[in-house]
N, C-alpha and C positions, 0 to 999 in steps of 0.2 A: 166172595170177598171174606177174609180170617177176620174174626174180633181182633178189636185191639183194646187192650189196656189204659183206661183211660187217669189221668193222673194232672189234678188243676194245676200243680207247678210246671207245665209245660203245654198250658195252655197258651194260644197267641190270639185268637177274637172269640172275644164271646158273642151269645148274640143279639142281633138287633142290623139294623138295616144299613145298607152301605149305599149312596147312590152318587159319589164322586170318588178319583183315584184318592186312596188315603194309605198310611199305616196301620196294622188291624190293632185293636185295640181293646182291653178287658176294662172293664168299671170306668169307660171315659179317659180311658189314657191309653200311651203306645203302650204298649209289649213289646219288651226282647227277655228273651231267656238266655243266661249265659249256658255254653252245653260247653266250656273248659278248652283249654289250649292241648286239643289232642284229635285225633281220625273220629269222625263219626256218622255212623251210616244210619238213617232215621228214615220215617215216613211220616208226614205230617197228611194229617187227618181230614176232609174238607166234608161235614155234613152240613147241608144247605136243605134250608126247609121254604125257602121260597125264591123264585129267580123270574125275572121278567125280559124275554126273551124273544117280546116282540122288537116293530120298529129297528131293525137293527142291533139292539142292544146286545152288547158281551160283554165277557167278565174274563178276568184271567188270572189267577194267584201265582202270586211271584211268593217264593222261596229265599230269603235274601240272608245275607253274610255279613260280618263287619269285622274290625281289626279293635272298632271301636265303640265303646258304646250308645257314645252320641249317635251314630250312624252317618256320618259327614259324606261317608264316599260307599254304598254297598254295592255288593255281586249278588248276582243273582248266579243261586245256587240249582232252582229247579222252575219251574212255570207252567202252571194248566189250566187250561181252559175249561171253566164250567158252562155246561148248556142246560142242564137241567137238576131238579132237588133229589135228594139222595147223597150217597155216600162215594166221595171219591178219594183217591190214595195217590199221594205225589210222594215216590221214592226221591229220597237224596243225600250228600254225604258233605260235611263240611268243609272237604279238604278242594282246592284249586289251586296247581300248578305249584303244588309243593305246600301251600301256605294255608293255614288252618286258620278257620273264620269260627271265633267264638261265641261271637253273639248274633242270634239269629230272632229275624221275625218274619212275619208275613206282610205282604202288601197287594191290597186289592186294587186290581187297574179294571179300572171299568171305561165301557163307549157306549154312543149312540145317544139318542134324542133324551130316552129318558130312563136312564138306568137305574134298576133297583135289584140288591141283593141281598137275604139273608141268610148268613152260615154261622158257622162255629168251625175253629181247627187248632187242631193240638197235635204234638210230638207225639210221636208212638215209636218201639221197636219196631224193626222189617221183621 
């Protein structure tokens, strides 16, 4: 897997433990990064330093879009599934069906009895 450049304004969770579906979040609040009213082809970063993967449990990082910043209505731009710690690479591009989503975040969807994750993920070039 290539380095990637890492660069805190384009950070989307810092870390610390995630164990219900949420918005990911730096210092206690959401994250979105605006990445501008234009094409853009990215990989967002997913290093996880701890993952509990018994009982059922899973995890899955959604990639998401918006028109808006609030986030009222998002698309989901990319989605993967974490199984284990280490470093994983969700390629994706902002554009759907013509229409350029410029505000993007991450969102963690987690299952199972008792789900517990920790990562970090940030914007990178492909």
């Amino acid at each position: 897997m290539a380095s990637r450049t890492y660069d805190n304004l384009t950070l989307l969770k810092d870390a610390g433990v995630v164990t219900v579906d949420a918005a990911a979040q730096v210092a206690g609040a959401a994250r979105v990064v605006d990445v501008g009213d234009a094409h853009l082809d990215a990989i967002a970063v997913v290093d996880t330093s701890a993952v509990d993967v018994s009982g059922g449990n899973a995890y899955t990082v959604r990639i998401q879009g918006s028109l808006l910043l609030a986030f009222g209505t998002p698309v989901e731009l990319a989605a993967r599934e974490v199984k284990t710690t280490g470093r994983l690479e969700i390629p994706f591009n902002n554009e759907v069906s013509g229409v350029y989503y410029r505000y993007i975040r991450a969102f963690n969807d987690t299952s199972g009895a008792t789900p517990t994750i920790n990562s970090t993920i940030f914007l990178a070039k492909p």
